[in-house]
Structure formats: structure tokens, C-alpha cells
C-alpha positions in Angstrom: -224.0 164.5 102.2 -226.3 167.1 100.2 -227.0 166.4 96.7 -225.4 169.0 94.5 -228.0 168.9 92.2 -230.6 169.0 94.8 -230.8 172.8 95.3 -231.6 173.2 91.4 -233.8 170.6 91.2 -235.5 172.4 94.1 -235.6 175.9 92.4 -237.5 174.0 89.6 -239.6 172.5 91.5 -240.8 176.2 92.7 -241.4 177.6 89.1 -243.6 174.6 88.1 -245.3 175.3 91.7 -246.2 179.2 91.0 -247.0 178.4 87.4 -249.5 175.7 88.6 -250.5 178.2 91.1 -251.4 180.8 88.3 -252.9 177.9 86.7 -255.8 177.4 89.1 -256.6 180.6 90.5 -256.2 183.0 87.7 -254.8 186.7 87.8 -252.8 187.2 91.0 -250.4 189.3 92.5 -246.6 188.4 93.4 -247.9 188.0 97.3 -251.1 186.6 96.4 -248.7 184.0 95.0 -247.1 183.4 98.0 -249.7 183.2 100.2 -251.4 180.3 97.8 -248.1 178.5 97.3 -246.5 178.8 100.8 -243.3 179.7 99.4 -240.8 182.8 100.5 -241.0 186.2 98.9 -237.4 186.0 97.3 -238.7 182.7 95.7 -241.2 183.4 94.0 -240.0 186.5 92.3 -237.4 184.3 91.2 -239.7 181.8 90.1 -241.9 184.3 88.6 -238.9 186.0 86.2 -238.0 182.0 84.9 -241.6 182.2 83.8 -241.9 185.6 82.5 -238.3 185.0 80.0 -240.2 181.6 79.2 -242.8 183.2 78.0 -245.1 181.1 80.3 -246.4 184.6 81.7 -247.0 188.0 81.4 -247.5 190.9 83.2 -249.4 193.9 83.6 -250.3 197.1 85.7 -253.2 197.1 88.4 -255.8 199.8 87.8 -254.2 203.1 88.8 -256.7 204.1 91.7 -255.4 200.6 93.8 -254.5 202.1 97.2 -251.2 201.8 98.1 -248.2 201.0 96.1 -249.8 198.6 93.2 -248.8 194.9 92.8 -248.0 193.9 89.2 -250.7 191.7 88.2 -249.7 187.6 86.6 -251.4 185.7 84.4 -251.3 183.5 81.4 -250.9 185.0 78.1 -254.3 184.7 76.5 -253.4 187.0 73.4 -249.7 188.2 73.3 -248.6 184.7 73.2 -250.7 181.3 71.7 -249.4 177.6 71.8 -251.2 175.0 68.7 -253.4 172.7 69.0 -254.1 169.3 66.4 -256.4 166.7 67.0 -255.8 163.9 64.6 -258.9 161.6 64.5 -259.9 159.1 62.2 -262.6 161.2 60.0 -261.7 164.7 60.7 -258.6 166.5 61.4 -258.7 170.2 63.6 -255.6 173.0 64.2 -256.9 175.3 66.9 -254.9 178.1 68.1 -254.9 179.2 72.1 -253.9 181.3 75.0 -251.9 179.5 77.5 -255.0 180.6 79.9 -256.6 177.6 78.0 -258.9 179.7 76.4 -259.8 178.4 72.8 -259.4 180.9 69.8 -262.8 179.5 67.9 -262.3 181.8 65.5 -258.9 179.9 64.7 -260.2 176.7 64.5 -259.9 174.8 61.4 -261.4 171.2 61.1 -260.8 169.0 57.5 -261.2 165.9 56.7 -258.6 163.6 57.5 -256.3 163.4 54.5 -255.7 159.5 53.2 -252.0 159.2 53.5 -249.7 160.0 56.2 -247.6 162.1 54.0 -250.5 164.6 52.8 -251.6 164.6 56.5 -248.3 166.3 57.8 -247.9 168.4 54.8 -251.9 169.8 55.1 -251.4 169.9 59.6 -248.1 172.1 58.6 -249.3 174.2 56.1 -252.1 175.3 58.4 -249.9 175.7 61.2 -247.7 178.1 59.1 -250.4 180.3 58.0 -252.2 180.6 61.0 -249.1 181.4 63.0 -248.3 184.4 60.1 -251.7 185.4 59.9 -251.7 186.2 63.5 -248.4 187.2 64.0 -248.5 186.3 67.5 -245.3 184.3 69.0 -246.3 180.5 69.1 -244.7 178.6 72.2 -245.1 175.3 70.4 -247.5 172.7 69.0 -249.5 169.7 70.8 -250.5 166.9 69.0 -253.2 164.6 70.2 -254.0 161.0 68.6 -256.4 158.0 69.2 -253.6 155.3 69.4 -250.7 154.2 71.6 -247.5 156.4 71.8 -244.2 155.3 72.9 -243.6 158.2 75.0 -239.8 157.5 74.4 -239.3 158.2 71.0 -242.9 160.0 69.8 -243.6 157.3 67.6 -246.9 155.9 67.4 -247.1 151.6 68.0 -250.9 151.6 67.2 -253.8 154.3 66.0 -256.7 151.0 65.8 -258.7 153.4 63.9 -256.5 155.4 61.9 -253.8 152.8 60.3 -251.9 155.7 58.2 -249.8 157.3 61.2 -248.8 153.4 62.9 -245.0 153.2 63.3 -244.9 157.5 62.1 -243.7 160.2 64.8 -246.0 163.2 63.5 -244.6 165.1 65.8 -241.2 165.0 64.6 -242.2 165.6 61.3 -244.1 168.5 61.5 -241.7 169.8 63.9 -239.2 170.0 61.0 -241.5 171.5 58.5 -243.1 174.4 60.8 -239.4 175.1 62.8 -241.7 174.4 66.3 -241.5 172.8 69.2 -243.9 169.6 69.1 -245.3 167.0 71.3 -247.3 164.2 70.3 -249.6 162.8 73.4 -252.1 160.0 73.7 -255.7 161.9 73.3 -256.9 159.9 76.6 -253.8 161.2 78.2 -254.4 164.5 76.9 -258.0 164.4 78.0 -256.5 164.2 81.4 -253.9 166.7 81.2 -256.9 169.3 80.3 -258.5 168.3 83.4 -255.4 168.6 85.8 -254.2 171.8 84.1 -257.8 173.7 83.6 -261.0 171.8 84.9 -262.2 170.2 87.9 -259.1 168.0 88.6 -257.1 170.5 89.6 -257.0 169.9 93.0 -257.1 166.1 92.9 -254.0 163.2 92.9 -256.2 160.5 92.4 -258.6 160.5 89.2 -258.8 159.1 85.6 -259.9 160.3 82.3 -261.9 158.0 79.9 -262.6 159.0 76.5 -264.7 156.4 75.0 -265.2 158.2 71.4 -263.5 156.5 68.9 -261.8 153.9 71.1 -261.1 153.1 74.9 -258.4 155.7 76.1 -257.8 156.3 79.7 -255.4 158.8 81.0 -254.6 158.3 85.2 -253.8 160.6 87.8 -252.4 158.6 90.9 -250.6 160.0 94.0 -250.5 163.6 91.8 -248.5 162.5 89.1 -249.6 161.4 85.5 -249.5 157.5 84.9 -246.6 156.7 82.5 -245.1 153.2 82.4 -242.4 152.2 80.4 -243.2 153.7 76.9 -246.2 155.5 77.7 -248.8 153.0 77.9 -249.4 152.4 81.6 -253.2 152.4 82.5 -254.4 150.2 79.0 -257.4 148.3 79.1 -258.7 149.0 75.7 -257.6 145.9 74.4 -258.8 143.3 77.1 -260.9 140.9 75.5 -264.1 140.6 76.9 -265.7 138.8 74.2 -263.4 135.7 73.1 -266.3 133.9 71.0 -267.5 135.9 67.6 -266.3 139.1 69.3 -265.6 141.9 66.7 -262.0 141.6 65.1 -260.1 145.1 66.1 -257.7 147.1 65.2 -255.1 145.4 66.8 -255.7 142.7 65.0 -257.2 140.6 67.9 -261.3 139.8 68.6 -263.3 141.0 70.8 -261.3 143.6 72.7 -262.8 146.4 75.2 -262.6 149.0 73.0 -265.0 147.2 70.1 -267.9 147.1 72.4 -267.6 149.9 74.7 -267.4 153.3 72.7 -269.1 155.6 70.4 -267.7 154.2 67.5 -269.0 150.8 68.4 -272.4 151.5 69.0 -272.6 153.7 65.4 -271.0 150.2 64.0 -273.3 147.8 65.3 -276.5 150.4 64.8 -275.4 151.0 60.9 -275.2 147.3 61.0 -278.4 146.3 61.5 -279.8 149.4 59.5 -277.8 148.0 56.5 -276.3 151.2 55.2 -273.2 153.9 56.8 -274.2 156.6 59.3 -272.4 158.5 62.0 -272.9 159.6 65.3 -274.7 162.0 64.7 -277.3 161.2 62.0 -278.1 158.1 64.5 -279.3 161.3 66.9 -280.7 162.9 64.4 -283.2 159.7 63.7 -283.7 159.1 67.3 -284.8 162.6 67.8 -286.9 162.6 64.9 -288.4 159.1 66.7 -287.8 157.4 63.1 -285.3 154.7 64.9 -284.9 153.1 68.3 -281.6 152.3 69.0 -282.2 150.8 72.9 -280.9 147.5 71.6 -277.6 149.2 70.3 -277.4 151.7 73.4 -277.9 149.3 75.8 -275.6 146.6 75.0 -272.9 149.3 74.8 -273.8 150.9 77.9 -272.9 147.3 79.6 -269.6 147.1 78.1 -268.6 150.4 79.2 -269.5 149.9 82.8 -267.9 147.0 83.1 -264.9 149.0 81.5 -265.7 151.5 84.4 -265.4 149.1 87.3 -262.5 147.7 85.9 -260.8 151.3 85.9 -262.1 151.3 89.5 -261.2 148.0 91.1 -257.5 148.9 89.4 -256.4 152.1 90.4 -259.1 153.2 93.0 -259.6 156.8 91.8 -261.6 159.4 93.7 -263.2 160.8 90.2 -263.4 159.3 86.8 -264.7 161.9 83.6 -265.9 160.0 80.9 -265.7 161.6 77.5 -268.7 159.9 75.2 -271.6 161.2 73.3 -273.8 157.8 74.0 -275.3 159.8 77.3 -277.2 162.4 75.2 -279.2 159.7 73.5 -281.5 158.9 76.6 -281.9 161.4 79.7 -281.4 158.4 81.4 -278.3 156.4 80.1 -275.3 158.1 82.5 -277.2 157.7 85.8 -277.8 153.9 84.3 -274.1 153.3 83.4 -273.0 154.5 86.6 -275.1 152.4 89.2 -274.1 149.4 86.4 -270.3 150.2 87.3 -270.4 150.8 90.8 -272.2 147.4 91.1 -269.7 145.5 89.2 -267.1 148.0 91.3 -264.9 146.6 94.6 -267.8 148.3 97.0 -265.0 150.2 99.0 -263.5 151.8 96.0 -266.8 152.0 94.1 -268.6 153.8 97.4 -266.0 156.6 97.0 -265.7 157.1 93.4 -267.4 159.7 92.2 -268.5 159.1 88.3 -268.9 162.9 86.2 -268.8 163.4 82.5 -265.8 165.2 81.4 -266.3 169.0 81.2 -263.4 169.4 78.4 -262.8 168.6 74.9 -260.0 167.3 72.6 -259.1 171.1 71.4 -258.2 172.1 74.9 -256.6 168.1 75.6 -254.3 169.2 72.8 -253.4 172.4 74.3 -253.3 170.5 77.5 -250.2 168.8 76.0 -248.3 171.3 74.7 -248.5 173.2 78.1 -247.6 170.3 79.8 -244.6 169.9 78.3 -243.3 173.7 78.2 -244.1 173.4 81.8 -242.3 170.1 82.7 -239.6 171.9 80.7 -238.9 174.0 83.7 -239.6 171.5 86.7 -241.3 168.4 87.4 -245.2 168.5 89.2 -245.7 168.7 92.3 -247.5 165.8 93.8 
């Protein structure tokens, strides 16, 4: 016997198919639609009117010298409606306004300094929220939140931020939620990294691919069989904190020594540089030196570069991907550094899932993971993806 609640979960199903549709190929027509989706006529105009009252689309008039009776034109609201954006790192904090086209407002981007407390943090996120949304006056669909931690993806609480302590055990999300009166979603940045890449970059059309984002710690975000790796809480697809040094490793975040993440990342190579230099710089002044030839930092570079491939094969061997992006500033050091990394992972790799992996540095960035989120959701609101 037929499911009853089969033919509904089926008409969702549709609506998150033309709006991934939409998604990938841009401005279309109603039977430009159809053609790309390989669903019926009837369908997708139904489809296409749960979008347009969600506010997911809009529509507009084709150019009036189209021969013919003109097709209404879809597409993604890049200015008549915007969804949030907040990266929460642990030195600087951002709000970025967007089209749901994915197409970053720079002028509404607003990057602080991450406030000390957890409580000034929501109330400064909020306030900016508010005024840009009433500066604008342009309906906001809702707000994603990315962070460098673990979130249960039950609740929106946050088990673990290893490099921003104030926000462990909080739910931001909920909180800001009730001081802005918007719908908000808190998301893994790693995860989000990967949702950017599914929803608007080069992962479109793939099932089978992760995200690593090796800036501030060891996030990885997994596409397998077309869906987004989830796990009980959220957490599926966490190798950050394998310990790969046991012996006068690093003590991390977590609280345990010599974990993935305090070897393999951005973070860690500014660490162990400013170490040996014997005073605190960032990322960037370190580039700025090497530039300027006044430091060499192959020592540094090098051992990090290790870690992170043997991260790399370990993210291969485990879920046998067909891409992995890798989010890191350590490549723009040396010419030579990503090409090095990736023949240092592939050898470490299983050679059958290494010879088909193909290693790329991520084309996104954190503003549009956050967006990523937010879209995500609205969109899962209306149907689950399509493997």
C-alpha cells in the first residue's frame, strides 16, 4: 500500500529540484526549467509558485522584442530580497549582507573585532543586523551563522569553539534570533564551506567531495552519495582532533595534546613561526616578512605542509571523494607549496582512491559559507536534496 505522505513528500522533493535547478544554471524560463530538471509542465509551475510565495524567487519580464509569446524569466533575488551573513572567528567578527544569487553586497560588509564576552558578542552581531536590515529596507529571509567549533546540529548549541572558548555550551543562533525577530541557523564553518560549494561553486554537479578549511583549525564538511554528511549531532566527518603527535605534541583546545588540528593549519604555522621569532604576529605580517625576504619560514611551512597531507590522505582513504577544496592561506607563501602537499597526500593516499581524487583549492570564502547556510536551510525548509 501507497504511503499517504508519499505524494507530498514527492511534491517537495520537486521545489527543492527546480530551486537547485535555478541554482546552477542562472536565469531560466518556466520550460527551460523543465527541460534541465526532467520534470512535467504542471510541476514545475507548481513548484515554481511554492518558491515565488517563499520568497526563494522572483520574477521578471523578457525583453519585449522576444519573438513569440515571451516566457517570464526566474531567478534568485539578488536585490529585492537579501538573507545575513556572520562569520564568528576567533580575532575578527563579519555581518555581510546578500542576494540569494549568492552574490556578496561588499558594500554591506562589516568586519570588528571579536568582542571578549559571549554576551557583548550577540548584542554587537544583533545590533548590526538590525541596522543594516533598516538601513536597506529590503526584506531579510533570515540569518546564517558560521563558527570554527563543533555544533550539535540538534539543539544549535555549540560542544566546542578550540579557538574561541566564549561561545562553548552557547546557541548564538537562538539568541540572536530573539533579539533581531529572524530566522537563524548556526552551521559548522567547514560545513558551511561546503554548502557554498554545493550551492554556488564547482561542486555543484558532484555527490562525492569534501571541504577542508584548514584556517584556524581542521574543519571538514563531506559530500557523500549527494547528501551532506551529518551524524548524530552534527559532527560526522571529524578528524581535527586525532592525535598525531602523542609525545610533547601541542596541548589544544580540547584540552588534549597533540591533535590534527595543532599542526596542520594556518593558525599553527603563525604559532610555531611567532614562536621561534619570540614575539606575536599574524598571518599576514609573517607574508609580509617573507615578501620583504626579511624571514624564512621553510622550517615552519614545511613541517606544516606534512601534517596537512597526511590530514589529506586521511580524508581520502576515509570517504573516497572525487574532489577535495582546501581552504588555507599557507599555499601563497611558496609558488610551490600546494603542488608539494598534494603529491605528499596522494602518496600517503590508498592509490585507488588517491589516483582519482582530484585536489583544488577552494574557490569560496567564509562570507558566501555563511550565506551558504542560511539558504540551505530556507531550502531544506521546502524539501529535502536530491541526491
Amino acid at each position: 500500500m501507497q504511503s499517504p505522505h508519499r505524494p507530498s513528500l514527492l511534491r517537495k522533493m520537486n521545489v527543492r529540484k527546480v530551486l537547485e535547478v535555478i541554482q546552477g544554471q542562472g536565469t531560466l524560463t518556466r520550460a527551460d526549467v523543465m527541460r534541465c530538471s526532467g520534470i512535467s509542465a504542471p510541476t514545475v509551475s507548481k513548484a515554481v509558485s511554492a518558491l515565488l510565495d517563499a520568497g526563494l524567487l522572483e520574477e521578471r519580464e523578457t525583453a519585449e522584442f522576444s519573438v513569440g509569446r515571451p516566457g517570464k524569466l526566474l531567478q534568485l533575488p539578488r536585490f529585492s530580497a537579501q538573507v545575513i551573513g556572520v562569520v564568528l572567528e576567533w580575532d575578527y567578527c563579519s555581518v555581510v549582507a546578500s542576494g540569494l544569487d549568492g552574490h556578496i553586497h561588499q558594500d554591506k560588509l562589516d568586519r570588528f573585532k571579536t568582542p571578549k564576552t559571549y554576551a557583548d558578542l550577540i548584542e554587537t552581531i544583533s545590533g548590526k543586523i538590525q541596522n543594516l536590515v533598516e538601513q536597506q529596507k529590503i526584506p531579510a529571509l533570515g540569518v546564517g551563522i558560521t563558527v570554527p567549533g563543533l555544533v550539535n546540529s540538534n539543539d544549535g548549541r555549540i560542544f566546542l569553539a578550540s579557538n574561541l572558548h566564549i561561545v562553548d555550551g552557547q546557541a548564538p543562533a537562538v539568541d540572536i534570533a530573539n533579539q533581531t525577530s529572524l530566522e537563524c541557523i548556526l552551521v559548522q564553518k567547514s560545513t558551511a564551506l561546503c554548502l557554498s560549494e554545493k550551492t554556488y561553486g564547482a561542486g555543484q554537479a558532484m555527490d562525492d567531495f569534501i571541504n577542508l578549511d584548514v584556517v584556524s583549525g581542521f574543519g571538514m564538511g563531506v559530500f557523500t552519495g549527494g547528501q551532506l554528511l551529518d551524524g548524530q549531532h552534527g559532527l560526522a566527518g571529524e578528524i581535527a582532533h586525532i592525535t598525531v603527535e602523542p609525545e610533547d605534541g601541542r596541548v589544544c583546545g580540547c584540552g588534549n595534546q597533540g591533535c590534527l588540528e595543532t599542526v596542520a593549519t594556518d593558525l599553527a604555522f603563525t604559532q610555531n613561526v611567532s614562536q621561534r621569532l619570540g614575539k606575536d604576529l599574524d598571518f599576514d605580517a609573517i607574508q609580509e616578512l617573507v615578501k620583504q625576504g626579511e624571514i624564512d619560514v621553510t622550517p615552519e611551512l614545511d613541517r606544516t605542509i606534512e601534517f596537512l597531507a597526511i590530514g589529506v590522505a586521511a580524508a581520502i582513504n576515509i570517504f573516497n571523494p572525487s574532489n577535495i577544496f582546501i581552504t588555507s592561506k599557507l599555499f601563497d607563501l611558496r609558488d610551490d607549496m600546494f603542488d608539494k602537499m598534494t603529491q605528499m597526500a596522494k602518496s600517503r593516499a590508498l592509490k585507488p582512491s588517491a589516483s582519482s581524487c582530484e585536489i583544488e583549492r577552494s574557490k569560496g570564502n567564509k562570507y558566501l559559507g555563511a550565506v551558504a547556510g542560511i539558504i540551505n536551510h530556507l531550502a531544506n525548509g521546502l524539501g529535502p536534496r536530491l541526491s
